[in-house]
C-alpha positions in Angstrom: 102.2 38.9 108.6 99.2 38.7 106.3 96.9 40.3 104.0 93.0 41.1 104.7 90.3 42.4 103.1 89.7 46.0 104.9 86.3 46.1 107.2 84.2 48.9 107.8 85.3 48.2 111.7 89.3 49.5 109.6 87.9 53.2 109.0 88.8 54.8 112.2 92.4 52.9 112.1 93.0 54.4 108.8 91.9 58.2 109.6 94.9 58.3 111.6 96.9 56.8 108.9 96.2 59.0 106.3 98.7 61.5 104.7 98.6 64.8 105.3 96.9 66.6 101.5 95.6 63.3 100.6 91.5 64.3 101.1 89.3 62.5 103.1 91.0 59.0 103.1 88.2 57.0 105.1 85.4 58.2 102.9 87.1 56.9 99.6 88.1 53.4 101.6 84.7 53.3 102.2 83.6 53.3 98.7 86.1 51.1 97.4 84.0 48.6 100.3 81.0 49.4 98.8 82.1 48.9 95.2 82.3 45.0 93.7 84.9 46.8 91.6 87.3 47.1 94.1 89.6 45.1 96.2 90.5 47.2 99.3 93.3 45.4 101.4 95.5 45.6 104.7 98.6 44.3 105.9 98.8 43.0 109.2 101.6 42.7 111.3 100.7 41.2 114.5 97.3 42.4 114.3 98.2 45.7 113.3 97.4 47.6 110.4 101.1 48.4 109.4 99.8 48.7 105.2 96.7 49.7 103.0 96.4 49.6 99.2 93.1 49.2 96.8 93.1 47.4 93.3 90.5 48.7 91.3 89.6 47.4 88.2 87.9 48.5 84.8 87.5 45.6 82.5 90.9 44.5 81.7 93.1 47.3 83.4 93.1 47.8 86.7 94.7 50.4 89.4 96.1 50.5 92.4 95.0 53.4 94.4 95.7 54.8 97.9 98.7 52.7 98.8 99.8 53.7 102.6 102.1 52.5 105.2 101.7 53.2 108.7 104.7 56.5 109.1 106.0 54.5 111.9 106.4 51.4 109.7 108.1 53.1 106.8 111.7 51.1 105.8 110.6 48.2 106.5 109.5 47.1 102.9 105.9 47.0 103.7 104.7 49.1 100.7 106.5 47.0 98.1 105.0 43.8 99.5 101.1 45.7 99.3 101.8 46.4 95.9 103.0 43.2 94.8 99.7 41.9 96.7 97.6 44.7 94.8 99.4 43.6 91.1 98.6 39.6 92.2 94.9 40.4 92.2 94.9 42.6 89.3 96.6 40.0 87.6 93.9 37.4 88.6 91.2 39.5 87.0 93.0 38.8 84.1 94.1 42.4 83.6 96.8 43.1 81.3 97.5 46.9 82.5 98.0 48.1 85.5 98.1 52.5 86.1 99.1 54.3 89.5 99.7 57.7 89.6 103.2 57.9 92.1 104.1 59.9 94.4 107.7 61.0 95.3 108.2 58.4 98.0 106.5 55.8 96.2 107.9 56.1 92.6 111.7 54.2 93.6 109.4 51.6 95.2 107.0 50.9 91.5 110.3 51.6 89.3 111.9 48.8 91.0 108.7 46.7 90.4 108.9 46.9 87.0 106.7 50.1 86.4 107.1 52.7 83.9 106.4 56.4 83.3 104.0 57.3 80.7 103.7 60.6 81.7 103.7 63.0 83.7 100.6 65.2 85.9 101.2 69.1 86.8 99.9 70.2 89.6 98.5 73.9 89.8 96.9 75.7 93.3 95.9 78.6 94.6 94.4 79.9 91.1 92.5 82.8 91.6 89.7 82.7 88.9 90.8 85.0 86.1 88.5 87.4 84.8 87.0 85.3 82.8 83.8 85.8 80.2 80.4 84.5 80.9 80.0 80.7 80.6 80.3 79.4 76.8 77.1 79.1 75.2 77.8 75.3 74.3 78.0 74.7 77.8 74.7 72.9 78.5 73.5 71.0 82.1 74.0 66.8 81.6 70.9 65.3 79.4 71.0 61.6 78.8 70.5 61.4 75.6 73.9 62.3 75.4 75.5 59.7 77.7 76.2 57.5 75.3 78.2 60.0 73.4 79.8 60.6 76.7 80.7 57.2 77.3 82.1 57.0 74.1 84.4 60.0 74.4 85.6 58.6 77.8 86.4 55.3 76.2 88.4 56.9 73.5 90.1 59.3 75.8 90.7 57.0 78.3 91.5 53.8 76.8 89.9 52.2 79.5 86.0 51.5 80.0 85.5 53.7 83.4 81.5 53.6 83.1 81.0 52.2 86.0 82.8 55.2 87.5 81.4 57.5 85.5 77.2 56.9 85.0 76.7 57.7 89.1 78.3 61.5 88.4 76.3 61.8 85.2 73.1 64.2 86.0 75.3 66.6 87.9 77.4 67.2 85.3 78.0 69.8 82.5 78.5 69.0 78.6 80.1 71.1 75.7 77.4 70.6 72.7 77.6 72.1 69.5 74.7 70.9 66.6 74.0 67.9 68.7 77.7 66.6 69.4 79.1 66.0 72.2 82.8 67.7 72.3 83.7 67.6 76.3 82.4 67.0 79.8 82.7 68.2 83.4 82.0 66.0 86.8 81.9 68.2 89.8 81.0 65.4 91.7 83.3 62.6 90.2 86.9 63.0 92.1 88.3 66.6 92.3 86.4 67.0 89.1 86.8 65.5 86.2 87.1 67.6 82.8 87.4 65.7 79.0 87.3 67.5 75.8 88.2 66.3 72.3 88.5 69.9 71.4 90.5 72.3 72.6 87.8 75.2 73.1 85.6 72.8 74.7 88.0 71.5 77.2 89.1 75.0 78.1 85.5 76.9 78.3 84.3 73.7 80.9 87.9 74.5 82.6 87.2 78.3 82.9 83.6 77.1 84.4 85.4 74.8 87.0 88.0 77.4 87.8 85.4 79.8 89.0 84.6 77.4 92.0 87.9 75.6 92.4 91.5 76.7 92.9 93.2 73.6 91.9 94.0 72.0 88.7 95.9 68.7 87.6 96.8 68.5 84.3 99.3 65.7 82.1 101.9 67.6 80.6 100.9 66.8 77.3 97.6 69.2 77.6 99.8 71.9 76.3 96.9 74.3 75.7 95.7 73.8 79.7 99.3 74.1 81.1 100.1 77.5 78.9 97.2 78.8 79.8 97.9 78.6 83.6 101.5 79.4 83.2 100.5 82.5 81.3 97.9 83.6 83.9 101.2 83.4 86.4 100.8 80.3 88.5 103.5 78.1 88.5 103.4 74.4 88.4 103.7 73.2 92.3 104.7 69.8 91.8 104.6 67.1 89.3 103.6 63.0 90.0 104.3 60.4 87.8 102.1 58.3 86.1 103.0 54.6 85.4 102.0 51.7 83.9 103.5 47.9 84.3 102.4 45.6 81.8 100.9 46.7 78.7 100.8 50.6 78.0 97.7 52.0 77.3 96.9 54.3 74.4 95.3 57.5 76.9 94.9 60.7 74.7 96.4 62.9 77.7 96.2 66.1 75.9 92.0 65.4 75.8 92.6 65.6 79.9 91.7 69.1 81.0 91.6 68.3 84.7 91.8 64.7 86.6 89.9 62.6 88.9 92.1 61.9 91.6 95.4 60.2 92.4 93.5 56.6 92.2 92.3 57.1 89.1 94.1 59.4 86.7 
């Protein structure tokens, strides 16, 4: 039994690993290859990829995405021993957080690892677009003389410097700019589509926007404004995930959250 970085040659092993709803599993493996950021790993069990998990790190916090074990491995404590691989590097990047976002079978797993909740993500589907107005005003295509304000906002909102995620998903994005200022931001193309707002009508004019090409929303429960809005258009919340967090906690402005990235990134 032992750990390796994942190859290229690993991509057609791990299509047929991948969970059902989980996306296209290989394509994000294969960025985490690409990216110096990331430390994609399997465990091997005589020669067989029996484990995958990916630290990914921003600056001094780091998370672990897409841990999976093989379905005819599970039981056999293979997943606990990825992540305690996965927090070892973090920890020698000198990280001092670590996030994950858990699901239901791998929540008991983390808890007993010493992770804790910080909150909680709402899942929405099958949203028809409402009958919504014509597109705010505000809403302008990305310019760069507003990325820094963009960074910024993602830094505060965040509490973690994502930039190197962010700046490739830039100039296909969509800002919320009133008198030069910079109040929210949507990334089709980062994730499942990232929306931030520091102000409420901001967040949800770029979320009506997205909604009128997308059917699904994740929200943190603390984006009470988001979540009302949804529940009060009639579609239920479909499931809920955990996120957690084992050292230090991390001070995220989750109502400022008006849709996520992804369930390796928050």
């Amino acid at each position: 039994m032992n750990f390796e970085p994942i190859q290229f040659s690993d991509l057609p092993v791990i299509t047929a690993l991948s969970p059902e709803g989980w996306g296209n599993v290989p394509i994000k493996i294969q960025h985490y290859i690409e990216s110096p950021f990331c430390f994609p790993i399997k465990l091997l069990v005589d020669q067989k990829i029996v484990a995958i998990g990916t630290t990914i790190i921003h600056s001094n916090v780091a998370w672990l995405g897409h841990i999976i074990v093989a379905p005819d491995e599970r039981g056999k404590g293979y997943g606990k021993q990825t992540t305690q691989e996965l927090i070892r590097i973090a920890n020698s990047k000198k990280c001092n957080s670590i996030q994950l976002i858990a699901t239901d079978m791998g929540a008991p797993v983390y808890t007993k690892l010493g992770f804790k909740e910080s909150s909680s993500y709402l899942f929405f589907d099958d949203i028809q677009a409402p009958c919504l107005e014509e597109v705010d005003n505000n809403i302008q295509q990305y310019q760069s003389r507003y990325k820094e304000q963009l960074l910024r906002l993602d830094l505060t909102t965040a509490a973690e410097n994502r930039q190197c995620e962010i700046e490739p998903h830039c100039t296909s994005g969509f800002l919320y700019v009133k008198n030069q200022t910079l109040y929210g931001y949507y990334l089709p193309s980062l994730g499942e589509g990232l929306i931030v707002a520091n102000e409420q009508a901001a967040g949800m004019a770029l979320l009506k926007m997205y909604l009128m090409q997308n059917s699904k929303v994740v929200l943190p429960k603390e984006n009470t404004a988001a979540v009302s809005f949804l529940l009060n258009q009639g579609y239920p919340i479909k499931r809920q995930a955990k996120r957690m967090y084992l050292g230090e906690n991390i001070d995220v402005q989750f109502q400022s959250i008006f849709n996520r990235i992804g369930g390796n990134l928050g």
